[in-house]
Structure formats: C-alpha cells, structure tokens
mmCIF file of the N, C-alpha and C atoms, coordinates in Angstrom:
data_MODEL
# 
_entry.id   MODEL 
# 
loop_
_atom_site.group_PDB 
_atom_site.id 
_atom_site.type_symbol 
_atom_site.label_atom_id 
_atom_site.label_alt_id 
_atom_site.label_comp_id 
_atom_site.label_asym_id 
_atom_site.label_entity_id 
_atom_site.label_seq_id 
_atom_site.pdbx_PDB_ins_code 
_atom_site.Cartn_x 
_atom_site.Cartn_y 
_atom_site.Cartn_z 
_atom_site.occupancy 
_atom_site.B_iso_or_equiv 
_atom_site.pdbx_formal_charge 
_atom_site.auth_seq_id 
_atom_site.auth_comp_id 
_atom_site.auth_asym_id 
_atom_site.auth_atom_id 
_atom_site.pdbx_PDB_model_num 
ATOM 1   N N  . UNK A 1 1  ? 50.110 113.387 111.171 1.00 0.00 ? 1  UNK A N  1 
ATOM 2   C CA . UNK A 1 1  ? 51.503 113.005 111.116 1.00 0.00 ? 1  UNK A CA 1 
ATOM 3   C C  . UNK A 1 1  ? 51.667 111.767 110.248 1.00 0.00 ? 1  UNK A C  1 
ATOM 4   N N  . UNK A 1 2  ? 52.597 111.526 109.890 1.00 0.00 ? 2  UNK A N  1 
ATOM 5   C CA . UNK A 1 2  ? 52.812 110.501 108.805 1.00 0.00 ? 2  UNK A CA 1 
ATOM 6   C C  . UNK A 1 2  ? 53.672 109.454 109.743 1.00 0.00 ? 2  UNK A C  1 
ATOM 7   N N  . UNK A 1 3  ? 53.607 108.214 109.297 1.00 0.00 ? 3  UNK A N  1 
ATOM 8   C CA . UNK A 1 3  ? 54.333 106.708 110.175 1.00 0.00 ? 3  UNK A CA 1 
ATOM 9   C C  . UNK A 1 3  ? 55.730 107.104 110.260 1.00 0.00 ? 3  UNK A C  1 
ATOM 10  N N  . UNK A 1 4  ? 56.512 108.088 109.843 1.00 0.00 ? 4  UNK A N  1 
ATOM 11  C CA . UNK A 1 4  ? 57.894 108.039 109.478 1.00 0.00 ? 4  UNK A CA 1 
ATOM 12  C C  . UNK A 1 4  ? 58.131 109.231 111.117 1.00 0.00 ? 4  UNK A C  1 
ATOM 13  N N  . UNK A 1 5  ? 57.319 110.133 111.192 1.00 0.00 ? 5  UNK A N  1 
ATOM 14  C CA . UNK A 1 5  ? 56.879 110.736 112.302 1.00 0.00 ? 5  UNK A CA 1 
ATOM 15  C C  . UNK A 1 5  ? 56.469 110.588 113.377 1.00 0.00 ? 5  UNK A C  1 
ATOM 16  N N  . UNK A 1 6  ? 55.459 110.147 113.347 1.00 0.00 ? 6  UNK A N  1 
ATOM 17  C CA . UNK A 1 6  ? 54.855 109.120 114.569 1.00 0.00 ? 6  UNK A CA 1 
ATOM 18  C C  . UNK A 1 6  ? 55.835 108.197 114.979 1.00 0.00 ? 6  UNK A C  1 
ATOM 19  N N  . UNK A 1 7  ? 56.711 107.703 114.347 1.00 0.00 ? 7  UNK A N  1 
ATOM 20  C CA . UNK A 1 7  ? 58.411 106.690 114.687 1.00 0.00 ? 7  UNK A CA 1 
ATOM 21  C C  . UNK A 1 7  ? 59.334 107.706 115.604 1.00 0.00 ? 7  UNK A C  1 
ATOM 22  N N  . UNK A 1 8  ? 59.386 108.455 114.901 1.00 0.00 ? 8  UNK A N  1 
ATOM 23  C CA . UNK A 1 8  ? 60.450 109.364 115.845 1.00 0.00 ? 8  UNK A CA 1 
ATOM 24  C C  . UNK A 1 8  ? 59.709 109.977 116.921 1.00 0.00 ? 8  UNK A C  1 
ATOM 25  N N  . UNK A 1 9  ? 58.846 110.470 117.001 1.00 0.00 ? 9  UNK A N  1 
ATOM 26  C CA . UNK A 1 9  ? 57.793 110.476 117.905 1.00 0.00 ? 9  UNK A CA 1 
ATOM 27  C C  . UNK A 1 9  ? 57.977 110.136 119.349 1.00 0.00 ? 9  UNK A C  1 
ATOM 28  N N  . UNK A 1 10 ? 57.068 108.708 119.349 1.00 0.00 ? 10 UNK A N  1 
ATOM 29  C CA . UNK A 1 10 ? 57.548 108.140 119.961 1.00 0.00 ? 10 UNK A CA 1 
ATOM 30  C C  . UNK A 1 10 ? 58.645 107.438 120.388 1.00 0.00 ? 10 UNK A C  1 
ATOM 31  N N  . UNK A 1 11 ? 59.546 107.663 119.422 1.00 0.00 ? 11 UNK A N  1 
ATOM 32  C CA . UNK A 1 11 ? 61.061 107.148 119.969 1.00 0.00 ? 11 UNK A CA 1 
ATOM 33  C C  . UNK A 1 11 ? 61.520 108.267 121.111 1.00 0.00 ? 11 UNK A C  1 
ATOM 34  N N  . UNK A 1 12 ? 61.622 109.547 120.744 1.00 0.00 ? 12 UNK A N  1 
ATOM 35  C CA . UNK A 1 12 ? 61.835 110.858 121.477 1.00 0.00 ? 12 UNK A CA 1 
ATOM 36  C C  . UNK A 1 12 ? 60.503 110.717 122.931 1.00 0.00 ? 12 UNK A C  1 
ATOM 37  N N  . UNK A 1 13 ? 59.771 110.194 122.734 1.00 0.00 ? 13 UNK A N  1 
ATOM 38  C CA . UNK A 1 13 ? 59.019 109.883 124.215 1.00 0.00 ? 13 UNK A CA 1 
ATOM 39  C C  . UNK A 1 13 ? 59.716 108.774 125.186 1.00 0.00 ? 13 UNK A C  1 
ATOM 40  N N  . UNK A 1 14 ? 59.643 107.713 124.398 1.00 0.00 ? 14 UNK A N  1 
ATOM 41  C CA . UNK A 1 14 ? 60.900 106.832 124.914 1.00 0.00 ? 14 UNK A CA 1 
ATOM 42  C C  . UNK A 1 14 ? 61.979 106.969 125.451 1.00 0.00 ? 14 UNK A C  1 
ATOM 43  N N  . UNK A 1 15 ? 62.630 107.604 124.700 1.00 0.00 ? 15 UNK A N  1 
ATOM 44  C CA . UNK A 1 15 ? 64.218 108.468 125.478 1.00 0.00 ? 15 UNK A CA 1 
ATOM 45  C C  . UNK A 1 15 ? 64.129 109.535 126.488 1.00 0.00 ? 15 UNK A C  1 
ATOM 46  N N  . UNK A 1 16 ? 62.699 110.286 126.937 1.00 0.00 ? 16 UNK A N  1 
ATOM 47  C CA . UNK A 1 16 ? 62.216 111.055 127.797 1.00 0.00 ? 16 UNK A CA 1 
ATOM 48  C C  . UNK A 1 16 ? 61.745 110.270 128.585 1.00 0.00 ? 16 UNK A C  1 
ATOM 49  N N  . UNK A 1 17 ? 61.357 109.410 128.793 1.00 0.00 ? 17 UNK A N  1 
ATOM 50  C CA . UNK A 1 17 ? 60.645 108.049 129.637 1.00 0.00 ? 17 UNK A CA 1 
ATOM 51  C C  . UNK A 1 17 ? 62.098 107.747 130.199 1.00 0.00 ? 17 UNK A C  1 
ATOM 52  N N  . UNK A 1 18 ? 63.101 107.002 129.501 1.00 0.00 ? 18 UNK A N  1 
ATOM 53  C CA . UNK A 1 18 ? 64.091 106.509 130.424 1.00 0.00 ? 18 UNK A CA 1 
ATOM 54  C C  . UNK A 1 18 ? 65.056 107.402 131.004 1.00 0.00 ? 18 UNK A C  1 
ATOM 55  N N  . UNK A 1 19 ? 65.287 108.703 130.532 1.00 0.00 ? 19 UNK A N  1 
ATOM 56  C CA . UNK A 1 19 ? 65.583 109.606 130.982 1.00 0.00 ? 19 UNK A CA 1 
ATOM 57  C C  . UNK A 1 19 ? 64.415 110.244 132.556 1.00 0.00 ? 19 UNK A C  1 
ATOM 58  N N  . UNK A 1 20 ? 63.711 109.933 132.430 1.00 0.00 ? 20 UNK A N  1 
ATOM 59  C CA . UNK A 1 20 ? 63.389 111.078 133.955 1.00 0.00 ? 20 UNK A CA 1 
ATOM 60  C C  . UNK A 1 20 ? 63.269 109.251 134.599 1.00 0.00 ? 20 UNK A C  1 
ATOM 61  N N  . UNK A 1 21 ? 63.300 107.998 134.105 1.00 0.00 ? 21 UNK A N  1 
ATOM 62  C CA . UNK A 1 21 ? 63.508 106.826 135.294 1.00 0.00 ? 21 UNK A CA 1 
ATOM 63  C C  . UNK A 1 21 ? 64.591 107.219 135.929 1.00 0.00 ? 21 UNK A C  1 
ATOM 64  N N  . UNK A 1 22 ? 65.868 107.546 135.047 1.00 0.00 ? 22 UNK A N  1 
ATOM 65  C CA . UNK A 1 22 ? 67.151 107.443 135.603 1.00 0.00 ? 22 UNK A CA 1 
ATOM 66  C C  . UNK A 1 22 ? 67.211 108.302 136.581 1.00 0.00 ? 22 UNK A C  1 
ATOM 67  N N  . UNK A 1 23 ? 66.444 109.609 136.328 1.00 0.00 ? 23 UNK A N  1 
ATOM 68  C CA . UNK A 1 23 ? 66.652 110.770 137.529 1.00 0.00 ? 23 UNK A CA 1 
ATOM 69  C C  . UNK A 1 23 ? 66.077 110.548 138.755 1.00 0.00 ? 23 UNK A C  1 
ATOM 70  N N  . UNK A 1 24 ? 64.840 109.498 138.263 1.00 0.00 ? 24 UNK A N  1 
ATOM 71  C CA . UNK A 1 24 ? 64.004 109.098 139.569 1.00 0.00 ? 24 UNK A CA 1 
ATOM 72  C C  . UNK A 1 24 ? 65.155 108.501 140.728 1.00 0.00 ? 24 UNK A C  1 
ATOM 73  N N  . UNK A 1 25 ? 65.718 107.102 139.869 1.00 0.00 ? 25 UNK A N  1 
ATOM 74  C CA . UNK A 1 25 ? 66.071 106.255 140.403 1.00 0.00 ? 25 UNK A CA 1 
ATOM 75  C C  . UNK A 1 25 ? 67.651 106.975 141.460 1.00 0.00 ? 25 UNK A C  1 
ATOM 76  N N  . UNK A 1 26 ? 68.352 107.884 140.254 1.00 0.00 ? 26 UNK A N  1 
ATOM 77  C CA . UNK A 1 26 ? 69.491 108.567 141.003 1.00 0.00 ? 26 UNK A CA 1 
ATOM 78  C C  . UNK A 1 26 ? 68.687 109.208 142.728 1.00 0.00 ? 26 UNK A C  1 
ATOM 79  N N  . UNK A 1 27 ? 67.719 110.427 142.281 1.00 0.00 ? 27 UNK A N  1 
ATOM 80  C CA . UNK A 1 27 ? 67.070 110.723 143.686 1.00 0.00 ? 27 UNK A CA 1 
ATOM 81  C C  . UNK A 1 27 ? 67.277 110.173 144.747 1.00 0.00 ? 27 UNK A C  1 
ATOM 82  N N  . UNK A 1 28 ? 66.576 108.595 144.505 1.00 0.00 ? 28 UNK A N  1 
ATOM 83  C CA . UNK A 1 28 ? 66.329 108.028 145.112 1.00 0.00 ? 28 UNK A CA 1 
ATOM 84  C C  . UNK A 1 28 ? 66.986 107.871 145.886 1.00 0.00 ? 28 UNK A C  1 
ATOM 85  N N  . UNK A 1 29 ? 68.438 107.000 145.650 1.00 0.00 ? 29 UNK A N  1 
ATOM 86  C CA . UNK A 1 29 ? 69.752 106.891 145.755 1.00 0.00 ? 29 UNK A CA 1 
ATOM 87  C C  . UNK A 1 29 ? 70.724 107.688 146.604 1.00 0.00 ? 29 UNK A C  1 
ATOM 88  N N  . UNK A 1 30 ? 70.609 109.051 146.220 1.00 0.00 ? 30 UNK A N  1 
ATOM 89  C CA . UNK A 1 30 ? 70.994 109.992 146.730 1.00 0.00 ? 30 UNK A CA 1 
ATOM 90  C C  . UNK A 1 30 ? 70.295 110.263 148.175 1.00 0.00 ? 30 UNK A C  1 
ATOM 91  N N  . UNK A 1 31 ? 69.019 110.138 148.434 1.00 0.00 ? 31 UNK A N  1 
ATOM 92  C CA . UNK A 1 31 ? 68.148 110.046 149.491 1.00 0.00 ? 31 UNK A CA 1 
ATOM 93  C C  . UNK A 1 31 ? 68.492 109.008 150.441 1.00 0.00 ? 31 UNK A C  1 
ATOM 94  N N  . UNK A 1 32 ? 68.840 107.658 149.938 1.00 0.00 ? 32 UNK A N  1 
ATOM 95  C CA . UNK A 1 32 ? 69.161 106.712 150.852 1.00 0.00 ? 32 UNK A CA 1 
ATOM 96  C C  . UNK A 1 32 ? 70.450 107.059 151.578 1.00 0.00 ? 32 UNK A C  1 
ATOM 97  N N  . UNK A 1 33 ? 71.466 107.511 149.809 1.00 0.00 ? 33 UNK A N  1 
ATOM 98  C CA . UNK A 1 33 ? 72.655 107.771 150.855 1.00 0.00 ? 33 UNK A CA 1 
ATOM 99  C C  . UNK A 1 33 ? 72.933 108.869 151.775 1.00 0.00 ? 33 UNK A C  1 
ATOM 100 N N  . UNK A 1 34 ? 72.451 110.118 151.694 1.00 0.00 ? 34 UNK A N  1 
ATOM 101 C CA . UNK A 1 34 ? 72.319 111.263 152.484 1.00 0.00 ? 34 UNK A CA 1 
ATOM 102 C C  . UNK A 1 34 ? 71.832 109.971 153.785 1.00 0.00 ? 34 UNK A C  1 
ATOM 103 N N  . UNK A 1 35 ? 70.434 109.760 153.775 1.00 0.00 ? 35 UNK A N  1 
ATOM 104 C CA . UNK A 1 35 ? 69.771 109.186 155.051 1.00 0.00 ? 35 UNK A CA 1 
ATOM 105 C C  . UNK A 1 35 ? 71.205 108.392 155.971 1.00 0.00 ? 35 UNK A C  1 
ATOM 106 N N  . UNK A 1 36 ? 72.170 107.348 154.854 1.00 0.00 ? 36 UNK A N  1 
ATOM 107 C CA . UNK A 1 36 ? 73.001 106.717 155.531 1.00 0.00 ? 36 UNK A CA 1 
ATOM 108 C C  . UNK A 1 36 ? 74.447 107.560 156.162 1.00 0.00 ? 36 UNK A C  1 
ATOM 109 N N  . UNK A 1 37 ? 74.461 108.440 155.671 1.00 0.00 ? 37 UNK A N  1 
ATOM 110 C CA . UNK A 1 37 ? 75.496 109.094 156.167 1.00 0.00 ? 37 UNK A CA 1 
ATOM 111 C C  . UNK A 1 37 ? 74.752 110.273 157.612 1.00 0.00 ? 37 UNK A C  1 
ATOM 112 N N  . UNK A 1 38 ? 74.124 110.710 157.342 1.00 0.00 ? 38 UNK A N  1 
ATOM 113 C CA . UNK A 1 38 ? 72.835 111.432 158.552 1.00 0.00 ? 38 UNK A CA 1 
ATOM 114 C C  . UNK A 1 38 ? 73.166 110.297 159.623 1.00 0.00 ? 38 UNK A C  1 
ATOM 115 N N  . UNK A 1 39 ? 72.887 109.391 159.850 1.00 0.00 ? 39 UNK A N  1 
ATOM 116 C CA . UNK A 1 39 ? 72.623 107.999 160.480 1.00 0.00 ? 39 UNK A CA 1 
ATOM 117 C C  . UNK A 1 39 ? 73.756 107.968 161.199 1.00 0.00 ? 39 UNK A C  1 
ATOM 118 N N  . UNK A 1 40 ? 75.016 107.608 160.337 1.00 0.00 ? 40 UNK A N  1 
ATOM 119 C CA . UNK A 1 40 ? 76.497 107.644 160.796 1.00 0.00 ? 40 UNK A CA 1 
ATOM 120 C C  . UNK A 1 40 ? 76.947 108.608 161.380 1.00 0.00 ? 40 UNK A C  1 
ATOM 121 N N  . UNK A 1 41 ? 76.501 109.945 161.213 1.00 0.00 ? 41 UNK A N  1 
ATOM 122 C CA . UNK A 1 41 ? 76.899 110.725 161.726 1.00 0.00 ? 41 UNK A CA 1 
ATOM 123 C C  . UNK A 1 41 ? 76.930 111.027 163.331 1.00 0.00 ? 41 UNK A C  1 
ATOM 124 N N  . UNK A 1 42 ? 75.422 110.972 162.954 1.00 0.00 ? 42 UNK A N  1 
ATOM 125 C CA . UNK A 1 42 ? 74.686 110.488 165.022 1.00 0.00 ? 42 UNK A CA 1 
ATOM 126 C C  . UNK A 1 42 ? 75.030 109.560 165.394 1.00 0.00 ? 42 UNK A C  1 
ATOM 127 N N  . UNK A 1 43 ? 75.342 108.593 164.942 1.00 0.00 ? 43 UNK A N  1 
ATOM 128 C CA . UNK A 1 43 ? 76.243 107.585 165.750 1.00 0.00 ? 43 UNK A CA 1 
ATOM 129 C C  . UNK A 1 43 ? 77.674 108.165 166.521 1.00 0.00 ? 43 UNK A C  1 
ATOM 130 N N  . UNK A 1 44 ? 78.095 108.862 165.221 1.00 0.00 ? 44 UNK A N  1 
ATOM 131 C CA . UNK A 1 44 ? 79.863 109.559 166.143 1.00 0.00 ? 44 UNK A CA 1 
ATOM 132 C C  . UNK A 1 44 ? 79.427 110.144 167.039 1.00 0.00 ? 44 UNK A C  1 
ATOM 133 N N  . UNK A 1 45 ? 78.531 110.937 166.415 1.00 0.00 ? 45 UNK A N  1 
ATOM 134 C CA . UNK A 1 45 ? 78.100 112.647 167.456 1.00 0.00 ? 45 UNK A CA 1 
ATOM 135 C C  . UNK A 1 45 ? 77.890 111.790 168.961 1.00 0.00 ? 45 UNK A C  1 
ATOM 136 N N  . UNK A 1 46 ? 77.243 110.986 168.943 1.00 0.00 ? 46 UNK A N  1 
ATOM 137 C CA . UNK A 1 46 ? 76.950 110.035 170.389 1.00 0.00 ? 46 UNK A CA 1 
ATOM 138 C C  . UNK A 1 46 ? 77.995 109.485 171.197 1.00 0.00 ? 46 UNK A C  1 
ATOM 139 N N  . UNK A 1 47 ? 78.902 108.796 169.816 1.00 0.00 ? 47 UNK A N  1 
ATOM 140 C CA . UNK A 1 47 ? 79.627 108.163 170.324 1.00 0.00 ? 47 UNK A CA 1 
ATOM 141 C C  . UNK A 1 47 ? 80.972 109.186 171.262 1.00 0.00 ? 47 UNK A C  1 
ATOM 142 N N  . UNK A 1 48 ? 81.077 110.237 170.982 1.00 0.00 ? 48 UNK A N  1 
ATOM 143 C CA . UNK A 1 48 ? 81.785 111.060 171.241 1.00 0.00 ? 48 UNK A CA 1 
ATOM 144 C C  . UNK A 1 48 ? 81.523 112.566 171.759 1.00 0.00 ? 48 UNK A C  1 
ATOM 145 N N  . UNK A 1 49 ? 79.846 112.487 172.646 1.00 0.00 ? 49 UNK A N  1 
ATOM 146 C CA . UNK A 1 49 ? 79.606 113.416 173.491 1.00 0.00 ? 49 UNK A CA 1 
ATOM 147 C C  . UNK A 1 49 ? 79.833 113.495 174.658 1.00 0.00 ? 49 UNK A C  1 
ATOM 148 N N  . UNK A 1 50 ? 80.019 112.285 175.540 1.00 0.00 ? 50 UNK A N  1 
ATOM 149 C CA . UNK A 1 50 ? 80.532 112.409 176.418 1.00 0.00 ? 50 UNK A CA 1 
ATOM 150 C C  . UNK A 1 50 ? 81.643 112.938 177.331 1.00 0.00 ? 50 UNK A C  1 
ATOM 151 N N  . UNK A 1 51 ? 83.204 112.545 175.511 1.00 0.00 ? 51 UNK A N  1 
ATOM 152 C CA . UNK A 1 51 ? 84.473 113.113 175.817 1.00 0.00 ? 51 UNK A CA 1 
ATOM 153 C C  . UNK A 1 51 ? 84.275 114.614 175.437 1.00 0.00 ? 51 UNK A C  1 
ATOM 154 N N  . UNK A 1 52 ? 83.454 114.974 174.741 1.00 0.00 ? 52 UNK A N  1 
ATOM 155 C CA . UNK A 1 52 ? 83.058 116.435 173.631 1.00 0.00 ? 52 UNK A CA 1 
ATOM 156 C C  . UNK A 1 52 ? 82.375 117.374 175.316 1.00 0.00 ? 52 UNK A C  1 
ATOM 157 N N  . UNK A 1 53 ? 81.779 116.916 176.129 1.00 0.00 ? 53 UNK A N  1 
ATOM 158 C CA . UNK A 1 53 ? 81.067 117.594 177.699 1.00 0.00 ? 53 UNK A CA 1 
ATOM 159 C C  . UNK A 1 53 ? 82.325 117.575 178.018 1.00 0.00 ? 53 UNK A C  1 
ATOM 160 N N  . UNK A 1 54 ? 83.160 116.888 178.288 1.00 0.00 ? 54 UNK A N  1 
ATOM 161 C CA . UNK A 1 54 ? 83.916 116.599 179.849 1.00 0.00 ? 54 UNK A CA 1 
ATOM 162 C C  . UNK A 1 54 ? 84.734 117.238 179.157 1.00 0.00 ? 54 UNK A C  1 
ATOM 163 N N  . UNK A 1 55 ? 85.232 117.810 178.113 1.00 0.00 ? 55 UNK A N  1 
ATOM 164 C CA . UNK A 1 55 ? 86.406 118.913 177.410 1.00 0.00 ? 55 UNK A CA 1 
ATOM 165 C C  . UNK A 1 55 ? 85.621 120.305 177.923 1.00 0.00 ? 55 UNK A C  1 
ATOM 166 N N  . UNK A 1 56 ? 84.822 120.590 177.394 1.00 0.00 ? 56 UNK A N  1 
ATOM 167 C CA . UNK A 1 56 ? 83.931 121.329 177.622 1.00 0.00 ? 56 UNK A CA 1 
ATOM 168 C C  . UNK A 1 56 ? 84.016 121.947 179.051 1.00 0.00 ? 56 UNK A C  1 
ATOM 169 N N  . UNK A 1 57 ? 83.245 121.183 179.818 1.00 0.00 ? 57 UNK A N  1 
ATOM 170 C CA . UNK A 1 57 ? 83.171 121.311 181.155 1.00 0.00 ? 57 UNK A CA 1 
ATOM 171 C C  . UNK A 1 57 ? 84.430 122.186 182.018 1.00 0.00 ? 57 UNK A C  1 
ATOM 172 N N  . UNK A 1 58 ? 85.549 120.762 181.483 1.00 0.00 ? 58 UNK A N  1 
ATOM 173 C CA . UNK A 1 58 ? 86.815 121.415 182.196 1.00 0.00 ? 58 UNK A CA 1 
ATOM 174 C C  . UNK A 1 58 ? 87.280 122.841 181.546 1.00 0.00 ? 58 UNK A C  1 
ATOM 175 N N  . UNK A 1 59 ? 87.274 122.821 180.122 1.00 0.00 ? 59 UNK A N  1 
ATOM 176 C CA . UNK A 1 59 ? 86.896 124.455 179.456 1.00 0.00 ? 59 UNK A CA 1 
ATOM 177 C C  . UNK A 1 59 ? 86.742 125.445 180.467 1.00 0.00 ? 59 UNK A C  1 
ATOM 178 N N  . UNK A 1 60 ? 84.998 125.354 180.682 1.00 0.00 ? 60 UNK A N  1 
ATOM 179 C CA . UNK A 1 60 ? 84.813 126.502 181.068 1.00 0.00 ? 60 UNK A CA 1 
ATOM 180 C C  . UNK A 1 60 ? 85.246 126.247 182.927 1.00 0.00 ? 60 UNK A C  1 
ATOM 181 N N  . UNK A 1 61 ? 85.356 125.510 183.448 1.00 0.00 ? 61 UNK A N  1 
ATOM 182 C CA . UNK A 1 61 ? 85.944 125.245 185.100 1.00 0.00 ? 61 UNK A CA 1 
ATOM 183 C C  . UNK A 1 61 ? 86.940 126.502 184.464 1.00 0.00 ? 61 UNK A C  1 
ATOM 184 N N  . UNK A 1 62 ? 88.359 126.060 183.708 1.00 0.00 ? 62 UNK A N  1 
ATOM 185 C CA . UNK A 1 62 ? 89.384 126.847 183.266 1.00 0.00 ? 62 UNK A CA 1 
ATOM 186 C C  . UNK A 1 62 ? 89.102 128.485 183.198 1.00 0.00 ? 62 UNK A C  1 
ATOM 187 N N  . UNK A 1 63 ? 87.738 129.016 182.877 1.00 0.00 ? 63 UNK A N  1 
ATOM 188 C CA . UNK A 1 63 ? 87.953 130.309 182.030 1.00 0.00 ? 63 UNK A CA 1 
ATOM 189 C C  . UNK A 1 63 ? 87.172 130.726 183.312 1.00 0.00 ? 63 UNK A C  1 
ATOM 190 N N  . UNK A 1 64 ? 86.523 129.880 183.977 1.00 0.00 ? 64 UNK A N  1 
ATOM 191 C CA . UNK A 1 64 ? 85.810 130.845 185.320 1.00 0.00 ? 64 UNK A CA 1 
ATOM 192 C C  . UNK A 1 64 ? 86.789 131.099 186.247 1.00 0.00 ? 64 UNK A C  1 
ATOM 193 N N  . UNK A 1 65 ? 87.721 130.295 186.473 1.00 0.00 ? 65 UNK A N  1 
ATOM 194 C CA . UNK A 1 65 ? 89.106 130.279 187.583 1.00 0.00 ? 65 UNK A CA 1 
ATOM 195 C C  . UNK A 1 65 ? 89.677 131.678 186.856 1.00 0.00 ? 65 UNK A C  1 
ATOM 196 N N  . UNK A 1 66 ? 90.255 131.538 185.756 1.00 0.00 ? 66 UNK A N  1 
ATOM 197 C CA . UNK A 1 66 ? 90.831 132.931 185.333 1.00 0.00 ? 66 UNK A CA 1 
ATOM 198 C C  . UNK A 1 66 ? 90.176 134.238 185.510 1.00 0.00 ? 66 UNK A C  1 
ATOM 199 N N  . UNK A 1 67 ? 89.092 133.793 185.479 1.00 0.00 ? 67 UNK A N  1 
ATOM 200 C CA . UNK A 1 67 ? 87.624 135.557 185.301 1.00 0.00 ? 67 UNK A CA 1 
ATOM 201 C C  . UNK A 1 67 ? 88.037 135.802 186.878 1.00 0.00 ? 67 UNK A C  1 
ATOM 202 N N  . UNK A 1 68 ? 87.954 134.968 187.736 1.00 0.00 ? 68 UNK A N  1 
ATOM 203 C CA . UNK A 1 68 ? 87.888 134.939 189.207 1.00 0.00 ? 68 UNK A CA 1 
ATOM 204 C C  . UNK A 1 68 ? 89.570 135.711 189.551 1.00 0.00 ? 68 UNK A C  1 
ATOM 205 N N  . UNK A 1 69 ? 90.498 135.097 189.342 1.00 0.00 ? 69 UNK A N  1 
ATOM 206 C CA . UNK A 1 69 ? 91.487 136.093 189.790 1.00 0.00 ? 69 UNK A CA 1 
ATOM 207 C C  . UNK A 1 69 ? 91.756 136.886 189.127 1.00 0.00 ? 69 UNK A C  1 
ATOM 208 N N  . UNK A 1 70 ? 91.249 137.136 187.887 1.00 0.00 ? 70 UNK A N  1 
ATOM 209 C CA . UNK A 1 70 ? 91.338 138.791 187.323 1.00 0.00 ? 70 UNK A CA 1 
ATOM 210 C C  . UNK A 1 70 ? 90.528 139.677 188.075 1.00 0.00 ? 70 UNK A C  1 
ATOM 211 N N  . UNK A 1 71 ? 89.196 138.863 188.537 1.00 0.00 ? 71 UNK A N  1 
ATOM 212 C CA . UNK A 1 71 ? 88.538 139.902 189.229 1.00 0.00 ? 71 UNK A CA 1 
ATOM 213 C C  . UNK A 1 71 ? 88.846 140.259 190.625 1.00 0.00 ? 71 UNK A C  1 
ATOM 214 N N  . UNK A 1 72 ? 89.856 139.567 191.118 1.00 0.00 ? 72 UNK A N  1 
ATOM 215 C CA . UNK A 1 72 ? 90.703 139.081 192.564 1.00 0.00 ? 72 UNK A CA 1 
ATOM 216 C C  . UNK A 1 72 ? 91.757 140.386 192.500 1.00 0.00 ? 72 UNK A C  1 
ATOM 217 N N  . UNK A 1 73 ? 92.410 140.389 191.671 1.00 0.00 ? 73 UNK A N  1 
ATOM 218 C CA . UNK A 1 73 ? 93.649 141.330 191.194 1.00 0.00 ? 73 UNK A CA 1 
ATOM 219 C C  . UNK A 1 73 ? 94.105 142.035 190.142 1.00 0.00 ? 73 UNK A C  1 
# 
C-alpha cells in the first residue's frame, strides 16, 4: 500500500473504533436505564399489592356469593 493509503486506512479504522465505542457506551446506558426503570417498577408493584389483594379478594368473595345463589335458585 502506498502512505496516501495506509492514511485512509487507518483513518477508516479510526472511525470504526469510535463508532462501535459509541455503541458500547449507548448499551451500556440502555442497560442501566432498563435496570432503573425494572427497579421502579417493583417498587409500585409493592407499593400497591396490598390494595391490588384486598380488590381482588373482595372480587372473588363477590363472584362466589353470586355462583352460590345461582346454584340456590
């Protein structure tokens, strides 16, 4: 290869070098923030299982009372 080659060369390695940093670094990024929103999430989910059962609960109390006097009459 001739110096005029070997220039562009390695320039085009260079621009492939900071190109897959950037993808690294995005990943990365993307990983933390997925992780931080995952995180937040289980926090609600927690914070709001208790009222999420006791809906629930009374739910099905509701649909067994109905099964019961359909099966009554």
């Amino acid at each position: 290869m001739e110096s005029d080659e070997r220039k562009k060369y390695t320039f085009m390695q260079a621009l492939a070098t900071i190109k897959n940093d950037k993808v690294a670094k995005r990943k990365v990024k993307n990983v933390e923030r997925m992780e931080n929103k995952r995180k937040k999430v289980e926090q609600e989910d927690a914070k709001f299982a208790d009222s999420r059962q006791a809906v629930k609960k009374k739910q099905h109390r509701a649909d067994g009372k109905t099964e019961k006097a359909r099966a009554r009459g």
